[in-house]
C-alpha positions in Angstrom: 85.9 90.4 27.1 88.8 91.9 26.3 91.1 89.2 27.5 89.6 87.0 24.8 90.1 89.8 22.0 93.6 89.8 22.9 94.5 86.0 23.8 92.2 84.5 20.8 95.3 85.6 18.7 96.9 83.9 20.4 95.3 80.6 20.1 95.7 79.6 16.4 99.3 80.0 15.4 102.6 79.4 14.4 105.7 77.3 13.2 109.5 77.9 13.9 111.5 79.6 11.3 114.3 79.9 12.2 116.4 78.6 9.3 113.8 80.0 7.0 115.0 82.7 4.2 112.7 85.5 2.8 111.8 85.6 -0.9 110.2 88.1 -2.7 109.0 87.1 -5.8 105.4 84.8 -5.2 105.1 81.4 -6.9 105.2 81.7 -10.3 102.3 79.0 -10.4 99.9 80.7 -7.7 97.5 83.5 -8.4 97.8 85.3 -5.4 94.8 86.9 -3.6 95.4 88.0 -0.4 92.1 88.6 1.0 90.9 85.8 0.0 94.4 83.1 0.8 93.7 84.8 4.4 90.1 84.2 4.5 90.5 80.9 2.9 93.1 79.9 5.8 91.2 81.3 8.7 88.2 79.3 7.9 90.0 76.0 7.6 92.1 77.2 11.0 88.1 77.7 12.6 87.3 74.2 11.2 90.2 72.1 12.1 90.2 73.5 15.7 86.5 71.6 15.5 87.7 68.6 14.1 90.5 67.8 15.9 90.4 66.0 19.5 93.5 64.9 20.2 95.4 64.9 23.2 98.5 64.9 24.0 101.3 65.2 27.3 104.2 67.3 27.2 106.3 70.0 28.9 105.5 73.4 28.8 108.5 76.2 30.3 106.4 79.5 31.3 108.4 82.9 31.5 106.2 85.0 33.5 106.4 87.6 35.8 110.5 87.4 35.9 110.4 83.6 36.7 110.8 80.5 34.9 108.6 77.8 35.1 108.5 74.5 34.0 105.3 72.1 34.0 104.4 68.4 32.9 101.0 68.9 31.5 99.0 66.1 30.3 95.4 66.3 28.5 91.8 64.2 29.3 89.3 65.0 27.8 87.5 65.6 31.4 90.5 68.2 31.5 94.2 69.1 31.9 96.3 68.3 34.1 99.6 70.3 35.2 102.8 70.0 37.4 105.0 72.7 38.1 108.7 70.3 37.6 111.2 73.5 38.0 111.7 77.1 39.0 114.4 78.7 37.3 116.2 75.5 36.6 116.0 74.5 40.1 114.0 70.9 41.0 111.6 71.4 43.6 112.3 70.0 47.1 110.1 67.4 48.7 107.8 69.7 50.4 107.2 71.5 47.5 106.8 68.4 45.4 104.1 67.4 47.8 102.8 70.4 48.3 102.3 70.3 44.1 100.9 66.5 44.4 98.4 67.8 47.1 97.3 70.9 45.0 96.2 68.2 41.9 94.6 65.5 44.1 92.7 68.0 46.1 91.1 68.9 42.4 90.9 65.4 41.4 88.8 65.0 44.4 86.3 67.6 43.0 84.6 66.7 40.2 82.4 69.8 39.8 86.2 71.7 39.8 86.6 69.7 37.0 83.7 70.2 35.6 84.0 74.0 35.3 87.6 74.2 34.2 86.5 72.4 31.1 83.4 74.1 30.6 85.5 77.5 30.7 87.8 76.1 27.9 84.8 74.9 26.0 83.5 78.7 26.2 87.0 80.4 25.7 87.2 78.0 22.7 84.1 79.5 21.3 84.6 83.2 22.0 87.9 82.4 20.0 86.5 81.0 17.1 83.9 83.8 16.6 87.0 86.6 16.9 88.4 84.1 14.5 85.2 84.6 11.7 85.6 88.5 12.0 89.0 88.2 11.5 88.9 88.5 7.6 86.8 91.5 7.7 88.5 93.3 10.4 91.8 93.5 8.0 92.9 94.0 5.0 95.8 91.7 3.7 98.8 92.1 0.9 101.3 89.5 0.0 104.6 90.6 1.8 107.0 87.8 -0.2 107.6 83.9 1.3 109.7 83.0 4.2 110.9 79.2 3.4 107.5 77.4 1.9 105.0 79.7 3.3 103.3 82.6 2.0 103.8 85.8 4.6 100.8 88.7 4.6 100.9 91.9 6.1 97.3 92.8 7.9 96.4 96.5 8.2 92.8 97.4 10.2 90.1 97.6 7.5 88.8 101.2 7.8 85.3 99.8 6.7 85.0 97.2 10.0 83.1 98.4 12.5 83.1 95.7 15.1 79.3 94.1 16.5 81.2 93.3 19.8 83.0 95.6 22.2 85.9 93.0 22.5 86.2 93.3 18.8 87.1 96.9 18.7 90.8 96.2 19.6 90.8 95.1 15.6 90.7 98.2 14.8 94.5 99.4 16.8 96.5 96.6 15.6 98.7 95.3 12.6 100.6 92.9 11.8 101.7 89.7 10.2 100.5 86.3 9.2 102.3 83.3 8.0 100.5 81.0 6.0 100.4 76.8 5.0 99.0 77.3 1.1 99.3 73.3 1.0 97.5 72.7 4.4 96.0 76.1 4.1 97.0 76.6 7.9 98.2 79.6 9.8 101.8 79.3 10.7 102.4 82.3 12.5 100.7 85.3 13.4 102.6 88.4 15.0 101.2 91.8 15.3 101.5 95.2 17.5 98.8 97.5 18.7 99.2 101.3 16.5 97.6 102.8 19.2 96.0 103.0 22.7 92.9 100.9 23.1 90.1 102.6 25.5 87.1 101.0 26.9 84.4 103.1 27.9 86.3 106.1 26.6 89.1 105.2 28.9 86.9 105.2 31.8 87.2 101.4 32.1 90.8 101.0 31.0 93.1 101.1 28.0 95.6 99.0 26.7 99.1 100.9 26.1 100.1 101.9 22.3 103.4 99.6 21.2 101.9 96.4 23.2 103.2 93.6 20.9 102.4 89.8 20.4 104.0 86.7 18.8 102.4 83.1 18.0 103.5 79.5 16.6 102.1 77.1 15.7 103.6 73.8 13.2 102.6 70.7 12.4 103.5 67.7 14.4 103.0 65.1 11.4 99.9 63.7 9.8 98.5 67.2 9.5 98.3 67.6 13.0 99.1 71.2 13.8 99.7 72.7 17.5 100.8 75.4 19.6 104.3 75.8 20.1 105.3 79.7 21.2 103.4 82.4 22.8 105.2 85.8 23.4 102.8 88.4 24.9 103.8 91.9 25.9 101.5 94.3 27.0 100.8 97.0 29.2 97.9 99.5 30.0 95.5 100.3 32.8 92.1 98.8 34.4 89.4 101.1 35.8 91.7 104.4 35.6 93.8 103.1 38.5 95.4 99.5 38.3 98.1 99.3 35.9 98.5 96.1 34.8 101.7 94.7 32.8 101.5 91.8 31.1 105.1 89.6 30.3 104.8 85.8 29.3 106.7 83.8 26.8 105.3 79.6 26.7 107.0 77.1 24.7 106.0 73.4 24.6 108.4 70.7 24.1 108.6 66.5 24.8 105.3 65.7 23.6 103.4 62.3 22.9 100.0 61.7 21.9 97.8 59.7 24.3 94.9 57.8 24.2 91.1 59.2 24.4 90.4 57.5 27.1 93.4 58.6 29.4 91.9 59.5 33.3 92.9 62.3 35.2 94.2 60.2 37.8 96.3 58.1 35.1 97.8 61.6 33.7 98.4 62.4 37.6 100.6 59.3 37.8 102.2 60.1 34.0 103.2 63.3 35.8 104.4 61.9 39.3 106.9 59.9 37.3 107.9 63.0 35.7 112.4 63.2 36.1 113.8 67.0 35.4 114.4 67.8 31.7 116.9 65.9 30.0 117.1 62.9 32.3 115.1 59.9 31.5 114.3 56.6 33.9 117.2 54.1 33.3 118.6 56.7 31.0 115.9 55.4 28.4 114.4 58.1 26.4 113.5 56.6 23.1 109.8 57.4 23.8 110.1 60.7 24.2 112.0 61.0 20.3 110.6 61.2 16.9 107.1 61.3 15.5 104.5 61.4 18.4 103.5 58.1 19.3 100.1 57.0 21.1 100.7 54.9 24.3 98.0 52.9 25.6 96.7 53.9 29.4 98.4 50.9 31.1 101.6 52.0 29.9 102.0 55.4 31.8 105.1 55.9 30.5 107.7 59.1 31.7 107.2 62.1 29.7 111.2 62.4 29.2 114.1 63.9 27.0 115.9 67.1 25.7 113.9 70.0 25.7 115.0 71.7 22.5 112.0 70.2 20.5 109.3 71.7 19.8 106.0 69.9 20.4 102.3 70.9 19.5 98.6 70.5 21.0 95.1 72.0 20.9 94.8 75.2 22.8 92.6 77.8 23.8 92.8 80.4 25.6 91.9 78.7 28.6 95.3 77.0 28.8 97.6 80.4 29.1 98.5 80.9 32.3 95.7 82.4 34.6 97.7 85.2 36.1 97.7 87.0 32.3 94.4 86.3 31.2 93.1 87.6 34.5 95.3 91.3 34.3 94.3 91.1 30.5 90.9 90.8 30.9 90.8 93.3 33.8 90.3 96.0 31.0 87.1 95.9 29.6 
């Protein structure tokens, strides 16, 4: 599916860099083989996306479709949880708050809803890691200099790829960038473009628009922990000849803590009931919400507050971008 070609990019990423200054000579101590540094950070992305279960809460602000939205989101491992806080800065009134709160507990009230939102992230997940495996062979890498600590690669489409899956074949229209962890061996960044128009089906069942461009974070939040932080797709194109689909959406996550494995849905509902609009905390408290992420215990349920200027991290797939993209993305097959 094409959706997934796209949005598995999208998945394993990058770290803010904004203070970060370009160098172009490479460590002195470091032998530096592109191909392989790439393949050698891909893989460890593939198995730390396995290893690690955590689960966090924490804010997410969409920009989508010329609106701004925020969300309290919290994780379980039944699934995740979300609750639109603000629309372009503005709180939501009553009705719409419990128009919101009726939206979740209707789903709570349906485990088999449940059920299948998880089992579509658990599929999404693995779709993404398989992209992820062909990755290294769809490209060819070169050392491009360092940006702060990390070691940046240009990818270029491997002329010798041919791709086993259809979704695969947008590999061979795109380039880019990676930035890379050498300590962690973790991908920091990843940034690309496509070169030219992608058509399905000879562009019978769509294309995707030459100059479509996408940029993701990712960064660790301490104790090797490493999570999405910034999502910036733009894309356009058309599905079955007629439908032109356009595709705007920038995600940043902020005000995160780590919470326990055994969290409920129903307990992440109430974390997010006692949600306050960003930057004001219960009694003006917000030492929770600062520093290193801290695990709370379920009782607890503590407010999910403070400035929304930091930048948090958690597992994602492509399951957790909004529904609204993936669903004009993956319109084009």
């Amino acid at each position: 599916m094409l959706g997934i070609a796209i949005l598995l990019l999208l998945s394993q990423s990058a770290c803010s860099l904004a203070s970060a200054q370009t160098q172009n000579a490479p460590p002195t101590n470091l032998e530096l083989d592109a191909n392989r540094l790439a393949r050698d950070v891909l893989q460890n992305e593939i198995q730390a996306e396995i290893d690690d279960d955590s689960l966090w809460c924490y804010r997410e602000l969409r920009e989508e479709q010329g609106e701004n939205k925020l969300f309290g989101v919290c994780q379980t491992k039944d699934g995740e949880i979300d609750r639109l806080l603000e629309v372009d800065g503005r709180e939501l009134s009553p009705t719409e708050r419990q128009a919101e709160d009726q939206r979740i507990q209707k789903m709570l009230n349906d485990p088999n809803q449940m059920r299948q939102q998880q089992k579509k992230r658990q599929d999404d997940g693995k779709q993404e890691r398989d992209m992820l495996k062909m990755f290294p062979d769809a490209f060819r890498f070169q050392y491009d200099g360092m940006q702060g600590n990390l070691i940046k690669l240009k990818f270029t489409p491997n002329p010798d790829f041919h791709a086993s899956r259809r979704a695969a074949q947008v590999f061979r229209h795109m380039q880019g960038s990676l930035l890379l962890d050498p300590e962690q061996k973790r991908l920091a960044e990843i940034e690309g473009q496509l070169i030219s128009d992608v058509k399905f089906g000879w562009g019978l069942l769509g294309h995707l628009d030459k100059g479509g461009t996408f940029r993701v974070q990712q960064e660790d939040l301490g104790s090797r922990h490493w999570e999405l932080t910034f999502l910036d797709v733009e894309m356009n194109g058309k599905a079955l000849l007629f439908k032109t689909i356009a595709v705007r959406e920038k995600v940043r996550d902020t005000d995160f803590q780590l919470v326990p494995d055994d969290l409920k849905p129903e307990e992440a509902f109430e974390i997010l009931r006692q949600e306050r609009r960003s930057g004001k905390c219960p009694e003006g408290d917000c030492s929770k919400a600062q520093g290193a992420p801290r695990p709370f215990s379920s009782s607890e349920l503590p407010h999910l507050c403070g400035s929304t200027s930091s930048l948090p991290r958690r597992k994602r797939t492509s399951a957790n971008f909004s529904s609204s993209t993936k669903n004009k993305i993956s319109a084009v097959r």
